[in-house]
Z-matrix of the N, CA and C atoms (Angstrom, degrees):
N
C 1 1.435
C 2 1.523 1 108.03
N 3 1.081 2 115.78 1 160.65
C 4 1.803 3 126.48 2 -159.48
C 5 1.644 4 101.29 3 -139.91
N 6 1.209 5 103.09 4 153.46
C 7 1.441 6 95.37 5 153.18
C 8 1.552 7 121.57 6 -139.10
N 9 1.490 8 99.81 7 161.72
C 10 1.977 9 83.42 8 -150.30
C 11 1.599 10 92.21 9 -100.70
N 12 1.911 11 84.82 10 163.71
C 13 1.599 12 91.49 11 -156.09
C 14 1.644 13 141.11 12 -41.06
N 15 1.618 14 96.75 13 -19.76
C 16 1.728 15 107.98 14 -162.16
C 17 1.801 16 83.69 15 -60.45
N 18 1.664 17 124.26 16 -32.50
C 19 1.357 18 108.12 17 -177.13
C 20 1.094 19 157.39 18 -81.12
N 21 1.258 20 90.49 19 16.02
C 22 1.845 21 121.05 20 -143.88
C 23 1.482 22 88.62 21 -81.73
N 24 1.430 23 128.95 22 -6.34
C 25 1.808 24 110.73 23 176.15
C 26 1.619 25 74.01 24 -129.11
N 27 1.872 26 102.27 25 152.18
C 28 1.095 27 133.37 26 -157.90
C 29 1.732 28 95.07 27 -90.18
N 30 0.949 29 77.54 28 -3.52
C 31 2.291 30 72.46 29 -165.33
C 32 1.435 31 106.93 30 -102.64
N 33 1.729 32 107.47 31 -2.82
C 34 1.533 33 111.40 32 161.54
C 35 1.473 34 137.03 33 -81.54
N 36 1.426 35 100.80 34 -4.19
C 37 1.442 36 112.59 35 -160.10
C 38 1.790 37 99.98 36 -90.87
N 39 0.990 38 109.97 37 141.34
C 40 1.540 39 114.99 38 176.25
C 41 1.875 40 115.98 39 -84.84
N 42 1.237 41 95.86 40 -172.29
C 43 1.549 42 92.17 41 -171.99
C 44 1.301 43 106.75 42 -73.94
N 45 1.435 44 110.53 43 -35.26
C 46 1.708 45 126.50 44 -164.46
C 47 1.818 46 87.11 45 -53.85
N 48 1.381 47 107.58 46 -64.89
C 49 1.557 48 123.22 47 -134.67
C 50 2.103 49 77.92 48 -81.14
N 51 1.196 50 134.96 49 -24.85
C 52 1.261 51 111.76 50 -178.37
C 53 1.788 52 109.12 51 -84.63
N 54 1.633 53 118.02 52 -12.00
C 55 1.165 54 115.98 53 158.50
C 56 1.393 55 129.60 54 -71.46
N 57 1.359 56 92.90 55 -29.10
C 58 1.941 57 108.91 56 -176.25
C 59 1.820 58 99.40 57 -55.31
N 60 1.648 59 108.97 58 -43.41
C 61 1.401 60 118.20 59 -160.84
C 62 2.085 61 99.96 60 -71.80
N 63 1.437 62 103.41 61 -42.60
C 64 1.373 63 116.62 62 -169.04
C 65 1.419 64 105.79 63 -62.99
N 66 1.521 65 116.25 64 -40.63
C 67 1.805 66 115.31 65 166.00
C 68 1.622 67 110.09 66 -69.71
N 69 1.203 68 104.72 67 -37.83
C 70 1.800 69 96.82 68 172.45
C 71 1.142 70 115.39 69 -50.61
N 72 1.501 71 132.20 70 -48.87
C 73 1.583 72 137.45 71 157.29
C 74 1.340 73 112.53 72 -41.28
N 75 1.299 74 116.73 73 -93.35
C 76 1.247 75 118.70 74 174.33
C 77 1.950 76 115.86 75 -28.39
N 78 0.705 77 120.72 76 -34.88
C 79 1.763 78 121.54 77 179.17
C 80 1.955 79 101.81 78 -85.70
N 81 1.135 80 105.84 79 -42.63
C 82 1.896 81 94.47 80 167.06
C 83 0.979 82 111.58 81 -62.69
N 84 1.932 83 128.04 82 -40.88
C 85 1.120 84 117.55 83 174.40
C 86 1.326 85 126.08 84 -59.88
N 87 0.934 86 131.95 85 -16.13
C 88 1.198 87 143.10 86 -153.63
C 89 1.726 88 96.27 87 -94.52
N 90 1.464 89 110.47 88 -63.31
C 91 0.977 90 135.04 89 -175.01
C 92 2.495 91 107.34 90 -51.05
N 93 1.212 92 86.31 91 -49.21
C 94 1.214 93 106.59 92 168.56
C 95 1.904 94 116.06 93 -42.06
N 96 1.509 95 92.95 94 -53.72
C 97 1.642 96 101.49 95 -160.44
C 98 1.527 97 83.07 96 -94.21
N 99 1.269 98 145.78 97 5.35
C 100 1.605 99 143.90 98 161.53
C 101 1.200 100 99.02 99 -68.70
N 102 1.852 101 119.21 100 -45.13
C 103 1.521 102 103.95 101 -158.33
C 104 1.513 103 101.88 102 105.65
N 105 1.385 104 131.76 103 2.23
C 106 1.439 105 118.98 104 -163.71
C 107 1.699 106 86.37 105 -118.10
N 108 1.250 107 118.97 106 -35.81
C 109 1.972 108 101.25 107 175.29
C 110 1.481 109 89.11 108 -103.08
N 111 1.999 110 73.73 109 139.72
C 112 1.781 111 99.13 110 178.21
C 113 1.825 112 112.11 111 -78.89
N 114 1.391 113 91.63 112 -37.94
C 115 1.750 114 107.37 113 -158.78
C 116 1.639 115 96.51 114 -166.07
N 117 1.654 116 102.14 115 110.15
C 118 1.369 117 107.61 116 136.13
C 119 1.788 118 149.16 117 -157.73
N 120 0.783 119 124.91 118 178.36
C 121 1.511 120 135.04 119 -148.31
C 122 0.975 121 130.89 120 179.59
N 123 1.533 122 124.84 121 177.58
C 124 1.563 123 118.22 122 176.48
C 125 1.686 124 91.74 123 -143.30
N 126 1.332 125 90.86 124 178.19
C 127 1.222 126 101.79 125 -167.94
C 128 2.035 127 107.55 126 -102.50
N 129 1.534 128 123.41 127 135.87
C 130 1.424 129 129.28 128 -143.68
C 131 1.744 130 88.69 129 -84.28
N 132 0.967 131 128.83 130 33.96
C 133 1.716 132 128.22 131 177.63
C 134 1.254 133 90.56 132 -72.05
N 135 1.725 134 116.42 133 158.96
C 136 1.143 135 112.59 134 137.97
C 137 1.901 136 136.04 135 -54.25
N 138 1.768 137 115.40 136 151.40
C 139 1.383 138 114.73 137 -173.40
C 140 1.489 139 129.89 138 -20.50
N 141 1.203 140 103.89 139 -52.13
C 142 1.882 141 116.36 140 179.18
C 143 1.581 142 104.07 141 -69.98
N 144 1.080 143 122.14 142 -30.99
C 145 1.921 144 110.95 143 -175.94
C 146 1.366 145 114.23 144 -104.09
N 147 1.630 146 116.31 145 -12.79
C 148 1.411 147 138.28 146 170.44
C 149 2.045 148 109.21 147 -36.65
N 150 1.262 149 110.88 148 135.48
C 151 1.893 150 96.94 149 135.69
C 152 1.452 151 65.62 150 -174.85
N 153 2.041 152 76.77 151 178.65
C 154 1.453 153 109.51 152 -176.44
C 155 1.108 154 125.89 153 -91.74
N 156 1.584 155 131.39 154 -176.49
C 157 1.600 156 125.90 155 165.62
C 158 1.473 157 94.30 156 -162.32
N 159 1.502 158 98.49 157 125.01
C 160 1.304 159 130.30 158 177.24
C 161 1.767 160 116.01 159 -101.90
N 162 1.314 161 123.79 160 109.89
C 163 1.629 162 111.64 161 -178.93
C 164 1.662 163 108.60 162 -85.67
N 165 1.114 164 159.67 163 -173.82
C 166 1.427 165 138.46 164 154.74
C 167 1.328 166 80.25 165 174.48
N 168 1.766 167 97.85 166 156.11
C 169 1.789 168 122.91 167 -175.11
C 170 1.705 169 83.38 168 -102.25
N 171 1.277 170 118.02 169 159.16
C 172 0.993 171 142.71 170 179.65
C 173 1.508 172 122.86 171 172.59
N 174 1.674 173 110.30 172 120.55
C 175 1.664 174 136.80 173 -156.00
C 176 1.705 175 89.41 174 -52.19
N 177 1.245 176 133.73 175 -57.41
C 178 1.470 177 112.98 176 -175.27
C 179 1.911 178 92.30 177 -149.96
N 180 1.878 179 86.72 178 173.77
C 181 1.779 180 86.00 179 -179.08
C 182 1.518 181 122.81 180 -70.79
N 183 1.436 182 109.47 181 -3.81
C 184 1.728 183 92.93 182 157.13
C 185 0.955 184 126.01 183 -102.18
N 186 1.476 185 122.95 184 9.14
C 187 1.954 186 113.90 185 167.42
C 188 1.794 187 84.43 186 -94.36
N 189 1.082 188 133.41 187 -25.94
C 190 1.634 189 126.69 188 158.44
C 191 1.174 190 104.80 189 -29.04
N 192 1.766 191 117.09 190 -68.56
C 193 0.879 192 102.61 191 -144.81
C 194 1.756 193 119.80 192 -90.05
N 195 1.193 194 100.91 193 -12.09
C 196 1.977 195 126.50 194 176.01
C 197 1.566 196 102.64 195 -67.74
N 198 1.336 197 111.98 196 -36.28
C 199 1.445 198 125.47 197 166.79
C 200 1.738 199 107.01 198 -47.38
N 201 0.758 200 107.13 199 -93.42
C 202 2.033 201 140.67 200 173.16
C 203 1.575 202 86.84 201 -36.17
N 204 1.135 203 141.11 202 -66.62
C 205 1.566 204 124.09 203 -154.09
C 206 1.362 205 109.59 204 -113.77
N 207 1.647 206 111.62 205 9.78
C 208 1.423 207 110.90 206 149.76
C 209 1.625 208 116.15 207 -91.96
N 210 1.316 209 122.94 208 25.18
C 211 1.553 210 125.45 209 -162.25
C 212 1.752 211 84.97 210 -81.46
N 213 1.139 212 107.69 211 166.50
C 214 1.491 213 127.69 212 178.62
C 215 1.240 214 104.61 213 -86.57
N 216 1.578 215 146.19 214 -65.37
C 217 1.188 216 144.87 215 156.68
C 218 1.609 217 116.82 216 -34.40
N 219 1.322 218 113.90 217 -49.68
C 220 1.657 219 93.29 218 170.17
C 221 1.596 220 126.52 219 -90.65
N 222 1.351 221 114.78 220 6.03
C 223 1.350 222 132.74 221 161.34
C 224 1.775 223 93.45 222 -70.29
N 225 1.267 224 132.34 223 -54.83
C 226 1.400 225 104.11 224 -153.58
C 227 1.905 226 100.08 225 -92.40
N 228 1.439 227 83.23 226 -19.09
C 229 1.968 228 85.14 227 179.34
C 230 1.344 229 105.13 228 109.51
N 231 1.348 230 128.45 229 17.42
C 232 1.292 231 130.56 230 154.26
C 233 1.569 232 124.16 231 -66.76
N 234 1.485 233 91.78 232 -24.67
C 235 1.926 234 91.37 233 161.42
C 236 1.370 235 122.20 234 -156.94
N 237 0.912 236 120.05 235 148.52
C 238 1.637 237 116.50 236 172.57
C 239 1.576 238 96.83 237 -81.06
N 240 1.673 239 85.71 238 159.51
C 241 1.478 240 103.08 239 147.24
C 242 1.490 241 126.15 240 -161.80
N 243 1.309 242 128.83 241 -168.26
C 244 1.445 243 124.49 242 -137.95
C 245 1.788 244 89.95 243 -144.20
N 246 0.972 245 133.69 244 166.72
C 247 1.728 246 138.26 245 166.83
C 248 1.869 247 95.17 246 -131.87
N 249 1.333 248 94.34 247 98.47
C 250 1.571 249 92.79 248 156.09
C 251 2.040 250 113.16 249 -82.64
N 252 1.092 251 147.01 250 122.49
C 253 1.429 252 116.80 251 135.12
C 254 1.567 253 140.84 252 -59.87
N 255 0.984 254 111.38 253 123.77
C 256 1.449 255 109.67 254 -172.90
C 257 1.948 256 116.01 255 -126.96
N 258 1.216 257 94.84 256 138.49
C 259 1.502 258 97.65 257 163.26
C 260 1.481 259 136.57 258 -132.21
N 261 1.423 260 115.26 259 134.12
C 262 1.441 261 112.40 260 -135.85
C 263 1.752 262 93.63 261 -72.39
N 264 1.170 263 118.34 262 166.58
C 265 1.601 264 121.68 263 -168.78
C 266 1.874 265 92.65 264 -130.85
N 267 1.331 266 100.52 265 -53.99
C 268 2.160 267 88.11 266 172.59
C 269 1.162 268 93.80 267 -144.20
N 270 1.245 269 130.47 268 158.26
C 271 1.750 270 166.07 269 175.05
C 272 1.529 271 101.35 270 -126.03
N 273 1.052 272 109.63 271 130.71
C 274 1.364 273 122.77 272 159.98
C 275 1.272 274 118.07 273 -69.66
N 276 1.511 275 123.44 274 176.22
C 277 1.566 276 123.18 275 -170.49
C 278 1.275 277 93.49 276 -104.66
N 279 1.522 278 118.15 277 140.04
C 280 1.208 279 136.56 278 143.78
C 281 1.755 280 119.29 279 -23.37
């Protein structure tokens, strides 16, 4: 997930769009303690070079994708995002 440029300084974001981000948390979390996100985060850049990455199991690429573009942050346009599919090739051992 990204966020597009008008946001790239923190003192632009409105109340709406800093709640939009706080349900985006709260809904990974959520999603997290389901068992359906593997791993997520963003990366500690500053705003403009920043986005996120979300891992999550999901039955096929359109509950992927109802997942991903039902997010609260990219519902209001506080961030884009992208659907890679991926399949894991090695995991390390526990």
């Amino acid at each position: 997930m990204k966020l597009p440029p008008r946001l790239h300084e923190k003192s632009a974001w409105t109340d709406a769009e800093n709640k939009a981000v706080g349900q985006h948390f709260a809904r990974l979390a959520k999603a997290t303690e389901g068992g359906q996100v593997i791993l997520a985060g963003r990366t500690t850049e500053p705003l403009e070079k920043t986005f996120g990455l979300v891992i999550f199991e999901a039955e096929s690429e359109e509950t992927a994708k109802l997942f991903m573009e039902s997010d609260p942050a990219v519902v209001a346009g506080v961030m884009t995002a992208t659907l890679h599919p991926y399949a894991v090739a090695l995991l390390r051992k526990p």
